[in-house]
Each structure stands twice: as C-alpha cells, then as structure tokens.
KELUM-355430 format. One line per 8 residues: their letters; for each residue x, y, z of C-alpha. Coordinates in Angstrom, 3 decimals. Example, Ala and Ser with C-alpha at 12.3 -4.5 7.8 and 13.67 -1.06 7.14 Angstrom:
<rs>
as	12.300:-4.500:7.800 ~ 13.670:-1.060:7.140
</rs>
This chain:
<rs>
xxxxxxxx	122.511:64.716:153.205 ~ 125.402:64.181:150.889 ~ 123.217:63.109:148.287 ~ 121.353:66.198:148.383 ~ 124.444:68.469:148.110 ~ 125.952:66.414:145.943 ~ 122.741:67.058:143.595 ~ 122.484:70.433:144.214
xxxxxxxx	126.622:71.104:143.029 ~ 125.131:68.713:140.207 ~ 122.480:70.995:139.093 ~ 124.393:74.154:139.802 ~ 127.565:72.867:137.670 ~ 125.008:72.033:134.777 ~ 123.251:75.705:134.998 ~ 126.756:77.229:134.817
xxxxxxxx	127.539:75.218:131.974 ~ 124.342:76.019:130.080 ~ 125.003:79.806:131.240 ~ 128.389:79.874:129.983 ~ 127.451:77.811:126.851 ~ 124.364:80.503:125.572 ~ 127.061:83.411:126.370 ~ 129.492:81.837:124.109
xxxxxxxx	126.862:81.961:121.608 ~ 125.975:85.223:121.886 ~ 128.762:86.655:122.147 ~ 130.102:84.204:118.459 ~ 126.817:86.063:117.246 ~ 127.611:89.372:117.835 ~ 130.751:88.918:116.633 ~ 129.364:87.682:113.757
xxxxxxxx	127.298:90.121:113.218 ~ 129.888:92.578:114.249 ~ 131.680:90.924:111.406 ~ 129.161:90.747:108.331 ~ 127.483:94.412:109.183 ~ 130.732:96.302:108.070 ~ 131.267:93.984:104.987 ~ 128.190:93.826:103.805
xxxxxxxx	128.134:97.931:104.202 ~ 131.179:97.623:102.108 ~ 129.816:95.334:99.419 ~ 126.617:98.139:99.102 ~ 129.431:100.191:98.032 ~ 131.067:98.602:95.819 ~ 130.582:99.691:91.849 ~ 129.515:96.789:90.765
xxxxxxxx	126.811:96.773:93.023 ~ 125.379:100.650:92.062 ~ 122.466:100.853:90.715 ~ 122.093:100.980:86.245 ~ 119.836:102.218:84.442 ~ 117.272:99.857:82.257 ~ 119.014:99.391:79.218 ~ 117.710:100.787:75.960
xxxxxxxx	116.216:103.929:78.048 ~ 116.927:107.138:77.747 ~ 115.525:110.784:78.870 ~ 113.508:112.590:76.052 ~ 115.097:115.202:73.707 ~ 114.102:117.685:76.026 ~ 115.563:116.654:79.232 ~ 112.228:114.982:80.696
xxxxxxxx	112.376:111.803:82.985 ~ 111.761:108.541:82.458 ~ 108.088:108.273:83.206 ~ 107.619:103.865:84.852 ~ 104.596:102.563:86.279 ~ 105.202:99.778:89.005 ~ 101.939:97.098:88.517 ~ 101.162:95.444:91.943
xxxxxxxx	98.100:93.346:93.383 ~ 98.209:94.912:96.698 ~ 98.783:96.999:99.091 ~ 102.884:96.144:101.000 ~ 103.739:94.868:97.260 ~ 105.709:97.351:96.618 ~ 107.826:97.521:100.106 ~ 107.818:94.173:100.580
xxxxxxxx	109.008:93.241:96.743 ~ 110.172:95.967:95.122 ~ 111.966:98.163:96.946 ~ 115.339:97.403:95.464 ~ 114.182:98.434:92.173 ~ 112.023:101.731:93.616 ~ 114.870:103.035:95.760 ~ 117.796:102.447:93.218
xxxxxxxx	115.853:103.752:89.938 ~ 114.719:106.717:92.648 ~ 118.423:107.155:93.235 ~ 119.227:107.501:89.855 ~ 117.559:110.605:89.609 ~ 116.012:110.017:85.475 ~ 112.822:108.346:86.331 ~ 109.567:109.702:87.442
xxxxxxxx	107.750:106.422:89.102 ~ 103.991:105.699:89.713 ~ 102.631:103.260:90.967 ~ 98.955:101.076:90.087 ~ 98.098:98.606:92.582 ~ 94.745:96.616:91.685 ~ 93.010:96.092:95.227 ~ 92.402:97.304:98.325
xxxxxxxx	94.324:93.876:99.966 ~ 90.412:93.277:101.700 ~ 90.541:90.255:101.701 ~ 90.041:90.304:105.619 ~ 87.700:93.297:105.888 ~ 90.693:95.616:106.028 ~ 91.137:97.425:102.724 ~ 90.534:101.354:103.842
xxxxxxxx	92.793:100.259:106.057 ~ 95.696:99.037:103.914 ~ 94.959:101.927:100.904 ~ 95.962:104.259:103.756 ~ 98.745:102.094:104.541 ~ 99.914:101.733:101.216 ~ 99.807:105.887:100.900 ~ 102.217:105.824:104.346
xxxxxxxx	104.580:103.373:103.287 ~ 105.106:105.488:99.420 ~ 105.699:108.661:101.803 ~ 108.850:107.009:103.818 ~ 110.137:106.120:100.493 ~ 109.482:109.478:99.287 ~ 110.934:110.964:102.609 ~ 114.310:108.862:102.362
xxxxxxxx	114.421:109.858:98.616 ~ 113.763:113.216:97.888 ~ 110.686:114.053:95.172 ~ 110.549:110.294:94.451 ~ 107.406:108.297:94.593 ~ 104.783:111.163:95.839 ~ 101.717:109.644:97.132 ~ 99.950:111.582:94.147
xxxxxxxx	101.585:109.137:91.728 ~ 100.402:106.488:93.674 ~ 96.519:105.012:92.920 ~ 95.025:102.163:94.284 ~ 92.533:100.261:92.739 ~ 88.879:99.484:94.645 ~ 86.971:97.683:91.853 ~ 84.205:94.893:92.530
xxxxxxxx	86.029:92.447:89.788 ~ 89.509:92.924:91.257 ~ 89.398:91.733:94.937 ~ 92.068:90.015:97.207 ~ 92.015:86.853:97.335 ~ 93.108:83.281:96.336 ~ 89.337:81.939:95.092 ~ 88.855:85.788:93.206
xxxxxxxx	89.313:85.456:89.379 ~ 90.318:89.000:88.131 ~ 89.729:90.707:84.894 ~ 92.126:90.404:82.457 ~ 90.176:92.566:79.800 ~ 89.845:95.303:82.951 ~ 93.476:95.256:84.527 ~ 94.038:95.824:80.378
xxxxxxxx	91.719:98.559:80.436 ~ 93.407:100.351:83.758 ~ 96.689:99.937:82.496 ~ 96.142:101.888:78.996 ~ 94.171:104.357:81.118 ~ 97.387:104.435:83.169 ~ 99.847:105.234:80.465 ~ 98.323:107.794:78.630
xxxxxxxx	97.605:109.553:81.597 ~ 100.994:109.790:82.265 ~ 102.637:109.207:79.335 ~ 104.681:106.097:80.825 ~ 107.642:104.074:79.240 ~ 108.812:101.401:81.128 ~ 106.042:98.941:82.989 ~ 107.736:97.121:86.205
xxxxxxxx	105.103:94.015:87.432 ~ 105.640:90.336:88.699 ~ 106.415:87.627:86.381 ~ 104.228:84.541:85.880 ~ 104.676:83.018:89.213 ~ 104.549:86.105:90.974 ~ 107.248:85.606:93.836 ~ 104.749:83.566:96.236
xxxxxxxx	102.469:81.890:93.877 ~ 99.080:84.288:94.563 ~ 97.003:84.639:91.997 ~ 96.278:87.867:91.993 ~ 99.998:88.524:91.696 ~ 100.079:86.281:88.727 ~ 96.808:87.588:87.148 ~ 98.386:90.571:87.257
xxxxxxxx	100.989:89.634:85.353 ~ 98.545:88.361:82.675 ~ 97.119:91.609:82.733 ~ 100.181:93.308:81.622 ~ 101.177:91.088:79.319 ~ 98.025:91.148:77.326 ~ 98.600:94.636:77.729 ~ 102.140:94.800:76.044
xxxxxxxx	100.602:92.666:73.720 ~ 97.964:95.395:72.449 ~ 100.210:97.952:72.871 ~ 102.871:96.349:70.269 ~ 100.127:95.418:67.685 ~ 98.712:98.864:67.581 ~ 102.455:100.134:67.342 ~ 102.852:97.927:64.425
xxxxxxxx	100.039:98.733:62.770 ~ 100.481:102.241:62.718 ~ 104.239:101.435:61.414 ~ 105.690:103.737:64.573 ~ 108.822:103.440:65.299 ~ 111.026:101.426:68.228 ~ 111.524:104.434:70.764 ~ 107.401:104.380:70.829
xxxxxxxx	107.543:100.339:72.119 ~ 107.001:100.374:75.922 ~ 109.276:98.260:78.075 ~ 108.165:95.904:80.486 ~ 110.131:94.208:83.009 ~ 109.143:91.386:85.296 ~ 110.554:90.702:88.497 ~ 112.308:87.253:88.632
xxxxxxxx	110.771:84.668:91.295 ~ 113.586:82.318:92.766 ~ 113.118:79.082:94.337 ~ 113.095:78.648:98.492 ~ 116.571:78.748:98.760 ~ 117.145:81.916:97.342 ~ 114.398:83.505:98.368 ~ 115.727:83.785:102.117
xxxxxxxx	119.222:84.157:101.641 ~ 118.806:87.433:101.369 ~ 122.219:89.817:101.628 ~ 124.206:86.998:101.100 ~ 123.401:86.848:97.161 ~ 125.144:90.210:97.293 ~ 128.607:87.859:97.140 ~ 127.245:86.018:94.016
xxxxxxxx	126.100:89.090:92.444 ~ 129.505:90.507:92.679 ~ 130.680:87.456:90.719 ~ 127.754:86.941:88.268 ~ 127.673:90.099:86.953 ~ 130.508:90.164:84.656 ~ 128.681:87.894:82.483 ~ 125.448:89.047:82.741
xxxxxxxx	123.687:90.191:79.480 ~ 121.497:93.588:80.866 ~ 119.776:93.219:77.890 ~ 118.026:91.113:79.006 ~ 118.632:90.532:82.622 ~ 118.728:93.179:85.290 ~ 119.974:93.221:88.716 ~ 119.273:96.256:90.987
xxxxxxxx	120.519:96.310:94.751 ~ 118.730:98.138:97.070 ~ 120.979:101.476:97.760 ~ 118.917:101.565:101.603 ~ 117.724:98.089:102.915 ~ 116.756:99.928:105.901 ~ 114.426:102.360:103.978 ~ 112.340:98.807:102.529
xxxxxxxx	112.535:97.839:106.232 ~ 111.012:100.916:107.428 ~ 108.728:100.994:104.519 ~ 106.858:97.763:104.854 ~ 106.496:98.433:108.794 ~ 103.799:100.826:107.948 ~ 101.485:98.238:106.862 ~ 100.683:98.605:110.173
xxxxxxxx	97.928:95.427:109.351 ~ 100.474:93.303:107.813 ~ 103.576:93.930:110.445 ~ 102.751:90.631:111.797 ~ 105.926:88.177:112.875 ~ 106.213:86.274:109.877 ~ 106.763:88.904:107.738 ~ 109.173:90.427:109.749
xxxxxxxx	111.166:87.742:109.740 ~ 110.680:87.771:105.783 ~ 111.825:90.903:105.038 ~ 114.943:90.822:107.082 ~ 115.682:87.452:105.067 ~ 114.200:87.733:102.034 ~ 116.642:88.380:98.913 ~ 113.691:91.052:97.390
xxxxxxxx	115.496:93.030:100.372 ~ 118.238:93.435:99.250 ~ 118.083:92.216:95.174 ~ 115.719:92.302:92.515 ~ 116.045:90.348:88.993 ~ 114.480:92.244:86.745 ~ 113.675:90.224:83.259 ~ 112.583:91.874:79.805
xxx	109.211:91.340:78.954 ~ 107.820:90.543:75.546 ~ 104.729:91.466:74.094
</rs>
C-alpha cells in the first residue's frame, strides 16, 4: 500500500516537474520573442536598412519609371524569393515591375491551378503596395518546351526569344533573375538563368554593333544563393547587414531588406497548392524573407 502511494507522489512529483519545466520554456520563449519582435521592428527602421535604388539607374528625361522585368521558373518564385527586392523597389516609388515566369509549376498536374495562384499572390503585393505589380504586368508562361520539372531540359534559344519579346514590349531596363545555382539547385531555376544570360549577351553585342551608347545597356541582376547556414537564419542577417554595409561596393553588390516581411508571408500563402508545412516553416526562416543579395550581371 505504501509502495503504491509512494509511486503515485513519485509520478505526480515528476509530472509537476515536467509541467513546471515546459512553462519555464514557454514563458523564456515568449519573452524572447517578446524581446527580438520590437528590435527587430527597430532594425527595419533603421537607415541603413531602407531600401536604395540599383545603382547606375535613373528615371528618363521625362519623368518616366524605371521599367524591370523579374525572370522566374515558376509560379511562388517570386513570393517565396523575391519579395525583398519586389516590395522595397515597389516602395521606392521609380520602378514600374513585370514579371515573366516560364511555366505553369505542372509538374504535378496542377498548373491552371498555380497560374491562378501566381495572379493572387501579385494582387496582395499589389494591395499592400499601391499601383505596384498589377496582375496585367504579370505573364506566365505555358509552353510545351518549358515544363516543371527536374528531368525537363528547357530552351535556352526560346527563354532568349521570350525575353526580347518581353523587353520591347515594355521597353524594360533592368532584368532581376536567379543566379547560376538558383537558390535551391532546380534546374529550371538555373536554366533560367542561362536564359538570361545568353540574353544579356545578345543584347550587348547588338548594342555594340550599332555603336549605341551606355544608358541603352540593360542591367541585369542576379539574386545571390547562400549556403545552408544562411539560408535559414533569416532576420538575424539583419545584424550583419547593419555592419557589412559600410563596406559594401553597390556597384556591384546590392542588398535590399524587405520593408513588409509580413506582406511576403501573406503573399506566398496564396499558393494555396504549395502552402504545405515545409514551406511554411521556410519562409518564416528563410533569409530571402527578409534579405536579398542582388549581384550585377554581365553580358
């Protein structure tokens, strides 16, 4: 009998302890959090975190915008990557953005499905910044040669092709894509890359040959892929930003910090198709969040 209450006060002591121990953890947490939300709201504020523009841009002589085309493989790209860059340039209030993305994302029999998606998420950006990124600037790409996936070889002659089709259409100056590794390795993301490299390419040879001059050149800047590390430390690069950038040559090198990392958030939820657990738990980490490296392309 004593045995049995002794076990029982055994088992009750250890659940108290275990009680007590995971409210001493929350509560660290949301003190923590408590903590970090303030100063990190802060740090957003800070000058040397607001958003530049490219260097070596500038609006026409009669007052126009800066026309840029963001390059993408797929539909969530452009939430789940770029939204630092869309949202600050956006808040800068000098560029007039588009957007090309190359597929449908149907890789699993879903591509109507993520177009419209796509369409969605460029409307809450447009919604949480004014006239930027209407879903008329927006096209997305349904071409046999240029589907998702990591066995599909795309065009390079044809994602050449689309781009110069893109430009002249709307008369664009600055080209925004992934860089050779294209953040997560895909290959569509780094085909894509190809694409607009061979495309710069072109576009500087022709320039040359014609003997126009510098302000003709379009600009293309890549978007810097980190290792694992960084990749997830998301708003806590914000600290080593503050640092870095007093020796950073914007040139060449470009940092842009998202202005609303709630607007990305909210952005990359409507890929409705996508919004599985995983990426949650990417975006809320993930440094593309918060920061985006942007690099200057050559030719």
């Amino acid at each position: 009998m004593h045995d049995s209450v002794a076990d029982l006060n055994s088992a009750s002591y250890r659940a108290a302890v275990k009680t007590q121990t995971m409210m001493m953890l929350l509560a660290g947490l949301a003190l923590g959090i408590a903590f970090l939300v303030p100063f990190f709201c802060l740090l957003l504020q800070s000058s040397t975190l607001q958003p530049r523009p490219l260097p070596s841009t500038k609006k026409s002589a009669n007052g126009e915008n800066i026309n840029v085309l963001l390059v993408v493989a797929h539909p969530d790209d452009e939430s789940m990557f770029f939204g630092p860059t869309l949202l600050s340039l956006a808040k800068l209030g000098v560029y007039n953005i588009h957007t090309i993305c190359m597929s449908t994302g149907n890789a699993d029999g879903l591509g109507s499905a993520r177009k419209s998606e796509m369409y969605t998420a460029c409307s809450v950006l447009q919604f949480e910044m004014v006239g930027q990124i209407p879903t008329a600037n927006v096209n997305v790409v349904d071409h046999p040669s240029l589907q998702d996936g990591f066995s599909c070889q795309w065009d390079q002659s044809l994602i050449v092709k689309l781009l110069r089709q893109a430009v002249a259409d709307h008369n664009i100056q600055i080209i925004l894509t992934f860089d050779s590794y294209g953040i997560s390795g895909h290959p569509n993301h780094r085909a894509v890359h190809s694409g607009v490299r061979a495309f710069l390419f072109e576009e500087g040879n022709t320039i040359n040959s014609k003997e126009g001059s510098a302000d003709e050149v379009i600009q293309g800047w890549e978007l810097a892929s980190t290792n694992m590390l960084r990749k997830y430390s998301g708003p806590f690069e914000l600290c080593a930003l503050v640092l870095k950038r007093i020796s950073i040559d914007e040139e060449k090198l470009h940092y842009l910090v998202n202005p609303s990392p709630r607007t990305s958030i909210v952005a990359m939820s409507q890929h409705r198709s996508q919004w599985v657990w995983y990426r949650r738990l990417f975006v809320l980490f993930s440094r593309y969040t918060y920061i985006n490296t942007l690099k200057k392309m050559s030719g």
